[in-house]
Every structure is written in structure tokens, then in C-alpha cells.
C-alpha positions as CSV (number, residue, x, y, z in Angstrom):
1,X,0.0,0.0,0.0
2,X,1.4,3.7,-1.0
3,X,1.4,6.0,1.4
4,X,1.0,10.0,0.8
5,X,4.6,10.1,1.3
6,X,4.9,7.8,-1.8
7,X,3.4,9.6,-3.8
8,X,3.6,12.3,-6.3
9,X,0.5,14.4,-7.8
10,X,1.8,15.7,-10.8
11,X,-0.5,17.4,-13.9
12,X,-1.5,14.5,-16.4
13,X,0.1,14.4,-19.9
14,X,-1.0,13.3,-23.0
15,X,0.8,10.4,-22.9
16,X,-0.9,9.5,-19.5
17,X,-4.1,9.1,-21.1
18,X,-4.8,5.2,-21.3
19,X,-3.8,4.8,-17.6
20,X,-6.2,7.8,-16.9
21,X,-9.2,6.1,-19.3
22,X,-8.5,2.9,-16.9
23,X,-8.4,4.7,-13.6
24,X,-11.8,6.2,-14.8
25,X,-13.6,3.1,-15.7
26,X,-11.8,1.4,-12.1
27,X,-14.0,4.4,-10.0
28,X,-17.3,3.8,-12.6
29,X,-17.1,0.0,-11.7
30,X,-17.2,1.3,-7.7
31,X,-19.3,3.7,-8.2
32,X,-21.8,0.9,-9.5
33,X,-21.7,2.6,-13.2
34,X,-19.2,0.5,-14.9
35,X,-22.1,0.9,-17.8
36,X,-22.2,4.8,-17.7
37,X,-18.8,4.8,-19.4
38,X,-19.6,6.1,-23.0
39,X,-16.4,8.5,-23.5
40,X,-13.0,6.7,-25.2
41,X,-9.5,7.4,-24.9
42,X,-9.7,9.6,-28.0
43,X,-12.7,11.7,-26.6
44,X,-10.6,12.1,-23.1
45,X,-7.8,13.1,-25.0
46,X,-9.2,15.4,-27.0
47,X,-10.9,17.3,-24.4
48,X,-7.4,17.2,-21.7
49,X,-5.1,18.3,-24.1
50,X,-6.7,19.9,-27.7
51,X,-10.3,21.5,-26.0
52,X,-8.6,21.9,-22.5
53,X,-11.5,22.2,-20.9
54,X,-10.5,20.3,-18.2
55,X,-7.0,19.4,-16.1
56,X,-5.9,16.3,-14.9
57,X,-4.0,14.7,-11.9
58,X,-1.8,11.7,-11.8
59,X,-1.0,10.0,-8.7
60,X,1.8,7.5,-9.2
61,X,4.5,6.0,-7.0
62,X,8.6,6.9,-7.0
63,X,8.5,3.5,-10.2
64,X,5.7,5.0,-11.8
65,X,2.9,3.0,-10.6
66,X,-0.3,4.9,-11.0
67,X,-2.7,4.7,-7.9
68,X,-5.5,7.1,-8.0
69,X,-6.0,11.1,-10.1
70,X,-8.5,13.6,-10.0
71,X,-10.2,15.5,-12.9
72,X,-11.2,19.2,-12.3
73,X,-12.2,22.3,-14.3
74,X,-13.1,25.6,-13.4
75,X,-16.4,26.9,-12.4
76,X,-17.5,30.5,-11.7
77,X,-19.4,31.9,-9.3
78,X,-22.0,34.7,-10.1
79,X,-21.8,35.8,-6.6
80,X,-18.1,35.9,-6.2
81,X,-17.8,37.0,-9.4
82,X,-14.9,35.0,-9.5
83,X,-14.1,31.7,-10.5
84,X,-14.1,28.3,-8.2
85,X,-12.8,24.5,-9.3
86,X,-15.1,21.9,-9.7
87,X,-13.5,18.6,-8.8
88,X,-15.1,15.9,-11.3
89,X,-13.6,12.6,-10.1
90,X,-11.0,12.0,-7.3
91,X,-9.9,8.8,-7.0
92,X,-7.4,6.1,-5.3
93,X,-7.3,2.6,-6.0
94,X,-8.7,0.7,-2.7
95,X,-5.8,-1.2,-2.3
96,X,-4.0,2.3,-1.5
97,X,-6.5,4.1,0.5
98,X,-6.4,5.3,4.5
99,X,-2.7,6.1,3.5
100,X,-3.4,9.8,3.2
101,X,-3.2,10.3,-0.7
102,X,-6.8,11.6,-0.5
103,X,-6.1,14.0,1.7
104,X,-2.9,14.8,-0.3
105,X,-4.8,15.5,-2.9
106,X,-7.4,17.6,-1.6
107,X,-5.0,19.9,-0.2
108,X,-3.0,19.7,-3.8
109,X,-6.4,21.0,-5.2
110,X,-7.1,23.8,-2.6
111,X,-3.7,25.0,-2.9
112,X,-3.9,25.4,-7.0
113,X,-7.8,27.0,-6.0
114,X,-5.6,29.7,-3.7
115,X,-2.8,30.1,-6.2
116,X,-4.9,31.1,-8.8
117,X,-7.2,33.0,-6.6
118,X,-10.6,31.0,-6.7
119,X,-13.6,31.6,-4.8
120,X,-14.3,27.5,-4.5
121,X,-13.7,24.5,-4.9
122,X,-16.8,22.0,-5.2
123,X,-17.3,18.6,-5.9
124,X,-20.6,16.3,-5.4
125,X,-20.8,12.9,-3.5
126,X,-22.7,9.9,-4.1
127,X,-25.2,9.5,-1.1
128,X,-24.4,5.9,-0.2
129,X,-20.6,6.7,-0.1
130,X,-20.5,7.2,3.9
131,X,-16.4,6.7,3.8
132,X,-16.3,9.7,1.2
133,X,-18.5,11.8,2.8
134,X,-16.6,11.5,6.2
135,X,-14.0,12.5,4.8
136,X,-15.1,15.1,3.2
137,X,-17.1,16.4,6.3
138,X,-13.1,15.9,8.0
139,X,-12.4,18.1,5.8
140,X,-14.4,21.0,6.7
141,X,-16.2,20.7,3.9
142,X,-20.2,22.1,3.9
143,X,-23.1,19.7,2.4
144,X,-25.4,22.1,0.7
145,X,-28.6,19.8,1.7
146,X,-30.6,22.7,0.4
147,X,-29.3,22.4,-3.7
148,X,-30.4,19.7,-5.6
149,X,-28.3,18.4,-8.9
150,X,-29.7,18.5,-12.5
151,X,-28.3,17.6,-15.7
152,X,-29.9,17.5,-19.0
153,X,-27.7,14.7,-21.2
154,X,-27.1,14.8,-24.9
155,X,-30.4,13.6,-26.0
156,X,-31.7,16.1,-23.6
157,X,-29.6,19.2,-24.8
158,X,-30.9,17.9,-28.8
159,X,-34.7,18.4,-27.7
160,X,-33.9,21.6,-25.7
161,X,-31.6,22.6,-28.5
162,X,-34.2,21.6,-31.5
163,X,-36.9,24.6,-29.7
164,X,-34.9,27.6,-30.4
């Protein structure tokens, strides 16, 4: 098992995509939504490193093992008027977890959200993950009980689209 101290968090490169695709179906199979997984190594690619609308972390031991990574982008807050991260995925392969790499990786993330001067950073939880939302509560972070998630997928944005 790597520890925090084993490990470095360093930004993903395009030639880190494949181990990233893997580490993202690994957290869809725990997250129960192994059949959710509609994107390809091409289309993460694509997105990381030509559209950039997103960054990546790798988390990899000292011989380059890769254990966990997160995938953020920014956000922005209308009533900060100033822009926040919104943390996508984090993850770290079971076999390495209760090591401290998550909290590593939290504070990785709120020190790129102060370096850059960002209002936030935000992430969701599934509600059945207790482990990930005790951390997160150890953490300090808020639950915002009072907002509710929506999201209108492709065939959604086509209709919605299609009425303009």
C-alpha cells in the first residue's frame, strides 16, 4: 500500500491518457456505473489536451505506478464574481486508500484553487458513499442539503436545442 509520502501528484500528460481512461472506468465500476462509461481514450484526449476544458492529476508511485487522479475544471461563481474548481472525479485505487493520498490530494487541489485566486472548490458525493462523505465532512467541507443536482444529457440538450 502507497502511502501520501509515496506519492507524487503531478498534472496528467497526454501520454498519461490510457492509464487515466483505466483509472476512470476502475471508479465507474465502484461507483456501480461501470455501464455509464460512454467517453473513449480519444474523446478524453481530445478534451485534456486539444479543447482543455479540463486538467488532470496523476497519482503514481517513485517507479511510476499509477494509484489514484482527479479531474477538475473551473467553475464560476456569479456571486463571487470570480471563478471556483469543480473537482469531477478524485480517486485512489482501494488497495491504497487510509494512506493519506486523498487528503494529499485535496489539499493539492485547494492550494492550486488559492494560487490562482478562486472563490471555491466543489465537488458532489454519491449519497451511499458514507467513507467519502466523512472524509469530506473531516475536511471541513459544507453539504449544501438545500441544492439539488440536475443535468440535461445529450439527447436532452438535442430536444432543448431543436426549440430555439
Amino acid at each position: 500500500m502507497a502511502t501520501a509520502n509515496d506519492v507524487q501528484i503531478r498534472a496528467a500528460s497526454e501520454a498519461d491518457v490510457e492509464v487515466l481512461y483505466d483509472l476512470i472506468v476502475e471508479l465507474a465500476s465502484y461507483e456501480k456505473l461501470g455501464d455509464a462509461v460512454a467517453g473513449t481514450t480519444e474523446t478524453l484526449r481530445r478534451s485534456l489536451f486539444e479543447q482543455e476544458v479540463a486538467e488532470a492529476l496523476l497519482l503514481e508511485t517513485a517507479d511510476g505506478e499509477a494509484v489514484g487522479y482527479a479531474i477538475f475544471f473551473t467553475n464560476f461563481s456569479t456571486f463571487e464574481c470570480r471563478p471556483g474548481i469543480w473537482l469531477e472525479d478524485v480517486y485512489v485505487r482501494p488497495e491504497h486508500r487510509r494512506g493519506g493520498i486523498g487528503l494529499a490530494v485535496m489539499e493539492h487541489l485547494a492550494g492550486i484553487a488559492a494560487k490562482r485566486g478562486y472563490a471555491r472548490l466543489e465537488w458532489c458525493a454519491l449519497q451511499w458513499n458514507e467513507p467519502a462523505l466523512d472524509f469530506y465532512a473531516k475536511l471541513g467541507a459544507r453539504r449544501l442539503d438545500d441544492w439539488r443536482m440536475l443535468r440535461l444529457e445529450e439527447d436532452g440538450i438535442k430536444r432543448l436545442a431543436g426549440r430555439a
